[in-house]
N, C-alpha and C positions, 0 to 999 in steps of 0.2 A: 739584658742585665746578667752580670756573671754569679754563677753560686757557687759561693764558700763553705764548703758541708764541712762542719767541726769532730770530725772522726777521732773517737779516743777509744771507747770499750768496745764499740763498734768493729773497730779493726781484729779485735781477735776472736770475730761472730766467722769474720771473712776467709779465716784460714782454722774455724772447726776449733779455736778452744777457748777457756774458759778467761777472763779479765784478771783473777788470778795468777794462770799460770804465766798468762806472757807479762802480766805485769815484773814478775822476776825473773825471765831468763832475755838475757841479751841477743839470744838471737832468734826467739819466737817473736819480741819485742820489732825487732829487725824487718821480719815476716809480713808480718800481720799489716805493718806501716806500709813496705812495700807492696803487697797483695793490693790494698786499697786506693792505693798512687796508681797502680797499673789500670785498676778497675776506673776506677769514677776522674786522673787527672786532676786534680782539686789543688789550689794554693789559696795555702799555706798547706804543706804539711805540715801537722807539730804532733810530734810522736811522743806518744806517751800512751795509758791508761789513767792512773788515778793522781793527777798532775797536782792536786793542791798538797798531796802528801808529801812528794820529797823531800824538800828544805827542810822543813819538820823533822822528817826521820834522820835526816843529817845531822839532827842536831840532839838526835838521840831519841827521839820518841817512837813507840813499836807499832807499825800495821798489821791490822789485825788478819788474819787468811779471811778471804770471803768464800762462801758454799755457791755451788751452782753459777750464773751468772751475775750476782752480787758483784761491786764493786769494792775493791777493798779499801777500811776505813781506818783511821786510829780512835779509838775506843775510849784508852784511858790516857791522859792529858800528862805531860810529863812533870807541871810545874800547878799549884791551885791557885795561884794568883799572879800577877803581872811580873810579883817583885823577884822571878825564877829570871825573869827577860836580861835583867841588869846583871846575870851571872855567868850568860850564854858565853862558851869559847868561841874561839873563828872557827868563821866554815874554811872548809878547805874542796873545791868541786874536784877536784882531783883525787882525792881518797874516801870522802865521806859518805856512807850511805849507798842509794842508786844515780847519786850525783853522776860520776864515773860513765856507769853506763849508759845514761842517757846521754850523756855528750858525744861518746863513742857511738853510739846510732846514729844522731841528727848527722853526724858528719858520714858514716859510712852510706847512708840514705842520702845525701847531698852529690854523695860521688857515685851513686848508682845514678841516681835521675840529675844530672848536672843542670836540666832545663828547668828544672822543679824549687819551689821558695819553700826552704826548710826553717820552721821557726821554732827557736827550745822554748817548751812552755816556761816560765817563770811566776812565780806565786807572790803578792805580794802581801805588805807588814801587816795587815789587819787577818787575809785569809792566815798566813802561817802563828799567828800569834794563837787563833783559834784553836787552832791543833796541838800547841805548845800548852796552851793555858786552859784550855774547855771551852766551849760556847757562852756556858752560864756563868762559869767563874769571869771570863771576859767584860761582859755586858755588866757584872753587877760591877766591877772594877769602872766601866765605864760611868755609871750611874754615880758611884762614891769620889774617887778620883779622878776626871776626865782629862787633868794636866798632866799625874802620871804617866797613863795611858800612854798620851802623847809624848812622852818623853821614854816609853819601853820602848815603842814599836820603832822612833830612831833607831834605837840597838841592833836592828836587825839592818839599818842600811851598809852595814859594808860585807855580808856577806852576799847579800843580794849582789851588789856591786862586785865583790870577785867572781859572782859565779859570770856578771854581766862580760867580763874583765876575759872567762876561760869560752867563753861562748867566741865572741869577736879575734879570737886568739884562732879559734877553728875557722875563724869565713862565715861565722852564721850569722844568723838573726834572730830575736828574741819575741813572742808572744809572752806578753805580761798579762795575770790575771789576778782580779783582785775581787772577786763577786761578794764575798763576806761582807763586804764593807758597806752593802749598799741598804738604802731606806727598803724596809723598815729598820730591819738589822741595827742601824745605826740613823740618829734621826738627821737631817739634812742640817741641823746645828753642830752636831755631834759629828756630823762626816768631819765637814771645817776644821772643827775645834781640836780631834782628836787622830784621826787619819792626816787628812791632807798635807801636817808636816810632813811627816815622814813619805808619802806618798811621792810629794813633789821632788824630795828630796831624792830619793831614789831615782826617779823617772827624768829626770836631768841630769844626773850622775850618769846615767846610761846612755842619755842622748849623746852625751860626749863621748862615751865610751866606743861607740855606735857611729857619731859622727852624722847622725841625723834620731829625728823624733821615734819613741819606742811606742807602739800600740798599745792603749790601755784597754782591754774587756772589762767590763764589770757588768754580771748581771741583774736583774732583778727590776725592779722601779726605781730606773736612773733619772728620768726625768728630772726630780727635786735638785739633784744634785750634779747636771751636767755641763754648767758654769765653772764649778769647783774642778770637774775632771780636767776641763778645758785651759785652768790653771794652769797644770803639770806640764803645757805645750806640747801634750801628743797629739797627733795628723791623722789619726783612726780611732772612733767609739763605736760601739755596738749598741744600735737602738734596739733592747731586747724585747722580748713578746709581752713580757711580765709586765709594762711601763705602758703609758700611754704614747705608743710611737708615733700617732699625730700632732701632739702637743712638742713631741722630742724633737722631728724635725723640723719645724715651725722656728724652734728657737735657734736652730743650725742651719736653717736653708742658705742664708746667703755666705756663710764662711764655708765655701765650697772648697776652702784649701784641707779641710778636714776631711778626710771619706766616714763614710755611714756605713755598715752591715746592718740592713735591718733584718731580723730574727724572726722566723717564722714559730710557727706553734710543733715544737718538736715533737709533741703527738700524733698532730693530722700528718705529718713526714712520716712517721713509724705505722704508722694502724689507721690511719686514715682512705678512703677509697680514691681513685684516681679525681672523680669531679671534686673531692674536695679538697685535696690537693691543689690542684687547679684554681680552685677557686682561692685559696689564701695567697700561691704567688699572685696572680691578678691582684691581689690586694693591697698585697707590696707594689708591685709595680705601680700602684695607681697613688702609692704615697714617695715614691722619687719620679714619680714623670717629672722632667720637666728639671730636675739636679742632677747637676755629674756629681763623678767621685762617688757614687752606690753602688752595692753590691750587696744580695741578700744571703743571709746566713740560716742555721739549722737552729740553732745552738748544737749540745752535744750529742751526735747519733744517738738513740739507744740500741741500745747489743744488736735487741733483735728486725732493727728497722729493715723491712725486706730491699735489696740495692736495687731492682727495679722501681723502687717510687723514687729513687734520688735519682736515677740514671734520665728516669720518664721526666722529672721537673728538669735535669741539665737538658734536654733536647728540647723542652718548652721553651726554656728562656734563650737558647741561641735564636728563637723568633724573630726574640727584640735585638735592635741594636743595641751592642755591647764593646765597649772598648777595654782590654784589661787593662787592671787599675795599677797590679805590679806588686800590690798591698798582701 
């Protein structure tokens, strides 16, 4: 089985600085990506740090400096209620924000390791809305108007869509995430009712854009809700740790045209000892024996994961039979 280690703050543990610093300079950014490509070989790369912020900040909302190895956050919310969404101007990924720069990586990273799957991370309508609008201002919005909602978060499909538009304009490919959105967060009536337009709306815009199906991640307790993802006709989900991942794959086993990452416990990865390490991939493996199209995942490093337990599980799993999946 192949592993997919989701390195993001990770990478600038690799090259000695803080998630901060490289989160804003373009070529520590550069670095740190590359440092880690060298070290562990892993696809997808998708270069970033604090990947659900962008769009957001593009669209004017301020991240906050993080101390130490803190991740950095947006704090105060640009807009207290939905009805800021209906006001938003176009993105522009060409001039807005860290837009720019991060497109300018994924691609200069693409032509360092030509051999290597560079994917721009991408955020979707419910995680950026979060950032735009609060958490709690969100949710209660949800709770009072849930067809609004659903009629904000369209708003945001055509900037996603240009940015999908400056991505495939470079040669790359796109890693979409949309973890906010997921049960409890948003209750599996509530995914339907109020995501899943815009959702699908999006994730088909791009498939064309794309010219095949975009990877949806969403973390958390997907379970409830992974009929609805399977909607949007993306060909990769992430069975995450949070979820019951035997229940998950049970109801995907036989649409084996779908690949699975199933997710291990990104603690026992970080701070865990080698047997129990061990023992979780074994766990995984023992929940795709037997399905193609798996590959298990981290979720996201944390900073300080030492790269011999990820280096020790990639030499475990070439044990097993592994076909790369390409994904």
């Amino acid at each position: 089985m192949e592993l997919s280690p989701s390195v993001y703050e990770h990478a600038a543990a690799l090259i000695g600085r803080t998630p901060w610093e490289v989160s804003r300079d373009e070529h520590l950014l550069f670095e740190a990506h590359a440092a880690a490509y060298r070290l562990y070989r892993h696809r997808p790369i998708m270069p970033g740090i604090d990947i659900y912020n962008l769009e957001a900040e593009a669209y004017g909302a301020r991240v906050e400096p993080a101390s130490g190895i803190g991740i950095p956050a947006i704090k105060q919310p640009l807009y207290d209620s939905i009805d800021g969404l209906f006001d938003l101007r176009g993105l522009d990924p060409a001039t807005d924000g860290r837009l720019p720069m991060a497109l300018r990586v994924a691609r200069r990273l693409q032509d360092t390791f030509p051999e290597a799957l560079v994917r721009v991370p991408v955020s979707g309508p419910f995680s950026i809305a979060c950032n735009l609008v609060g958490f709690e201002n969100l949710l209660l919005d949800v709770a009072r108007r849930p067809d609004q909602v659903a009629l904000a978060l369209l708003q945001l499909a055509p900037g996603q869509i240009a940015l999908a538009k400056a991505i495939r304009q470079l040669g790359l490919e796109i890693a979409f995430f949309e973890s906010a959105a997921c049960p409890p967060m948003l209750s599996p009536t509530n995914f339907r009712r109020v995501e899943l337009p815009a959702l699908k709306a999006i994730l088909q815009a791009m498939a064309e854009v794309l010219e095949h199906p975009v990877p949806c991640i969403i973390g958390g307790d997907t379970t409830p809700i992974l009929e609805a993802i399977l909607e949007t006709g993306t060909s990769y989900v992430v069975a995450p740790y949070e979820t019951d991942q035997a229940a998950f794959m049970k109801k995907l086993w036989d649409r084996t045209n779908v690949h699975v990452r199933i997710n291990t416990d990104p603690y026992i990865i970080a701070h865990g000892s080698w047997p129990q390490i061990q023992a979780e991939a074994d766990r995984i493996v023992r929940l795709a024996q037997g399905r193609p199209n798996v590959s298990m995942g981290t979720g996201a490093l944390p900073y300080e994961t030492p790269p011999e337990n990820v280096l020790r599980l990639q030499e475990y799993l070439a044990q097993h039979a592994c076909t790369p999946t390409g994904l």
